[in-house]
C-alpha positions, 0 to 999 in steps of 0.5 A: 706602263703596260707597253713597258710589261709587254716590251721587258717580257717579250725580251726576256722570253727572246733572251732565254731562247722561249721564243725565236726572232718571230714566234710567240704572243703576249696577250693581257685583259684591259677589261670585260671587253677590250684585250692588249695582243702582240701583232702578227709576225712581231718579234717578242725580243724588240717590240715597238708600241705599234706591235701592240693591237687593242682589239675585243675579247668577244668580237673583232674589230678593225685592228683584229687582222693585225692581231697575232694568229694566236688571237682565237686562243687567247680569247678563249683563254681570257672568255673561260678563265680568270686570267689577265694576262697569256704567255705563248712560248715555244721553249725547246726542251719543253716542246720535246718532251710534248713530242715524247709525254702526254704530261710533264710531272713537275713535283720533284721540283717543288719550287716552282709549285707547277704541278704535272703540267699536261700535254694538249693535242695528242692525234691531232692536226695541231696549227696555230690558233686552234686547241682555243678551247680545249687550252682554256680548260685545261687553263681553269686548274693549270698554271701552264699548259703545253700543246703537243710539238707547238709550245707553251700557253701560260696565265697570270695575273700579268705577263710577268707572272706567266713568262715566270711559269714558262721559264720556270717549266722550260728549266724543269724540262731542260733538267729532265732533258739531261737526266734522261740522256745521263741515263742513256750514255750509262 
């Protein structure tokens, strides 16, 4: 069952372009101390049931180095917050506006109920797999976060309900994107 969740939100986050060939991670909580992870370097749009590594919330095991780079963000997200499951994108629109706004206000699309979605890692060296803890909390009051010119980190219950809030944010993004380039061809 979960395999199935991992395989359909991996494609999903592929076809709408969240993520290219080989970016982006999915993580879900088995329980208190085991965790489901996508493998390093898998591709989200075609995952086999080897791309999923069972590895510790808290500690590493022999399967940790195949676990995405992603691992000490997600674990820190999973420590800190009540979520089951964690959705990292990289959706285009999004992580250009992270590259011009220190937040993203969502409010006028009240669908989505997003809120203002706050932009990590201004004036900092931003890699993967750092930012654990400064995500995790901001993950604590916000569905979804993202982190300056890298991409998105969304919580759910499951996958589902976290690519739900990227997809949602990119579609917001992708609509202030045109707004703002109607206003500059006026």
């Amino acid at each position: 069952m979960l395999n199935t969740e991992f395989k359909e939100v991996g494609k999903a986050l592929f076809t709408r372009g969240l993520v290219s060939s080989h970016s982006g991670n999915l993580s879900v909580r088995l329980n208190e101390e085991k965790m489901l992870i996508t493998r390093r370097g898998s591709q989200l749009g075609a995952l086999q049931d080897q791309d999923l590594i069972e590895t510790g919330i808290d500690k590493n095991d022999l399967k940790t180095p195949l676990a995405s780079v992603e691992l000490p963000v997600h674990r820190a997200i999973l420590q800190r917050t009540a979520a089951g499951a964690v959705v990292h994108a990289h959706p285009p629109h999004a992580i250009a506006l992270s590259m011009n706004e220190t937040e993203i206000p969502t409010e006028q699309f009240e669908a989505y109920e997003l809120g203002t979605v706050p932009v990590l890692g201004w004036n900092q060296d931003v890699r993967p797999g750092c930012l654990g803890d400064a995500i995790a909390e901001a993950l604590k009051t916000h569905k979804i976060i993202l982190v300056y010119g890298h991409g998105t980190f969304a919580v759910g219950q499951i996958l589902e309900e976290a690519y739900k809030y990227t997809a949602a944010l990119e579609e917001v993004c992708q609509v202030q994107w045109l707004v703002k380039t109607l206003r500059k061809s006026r």
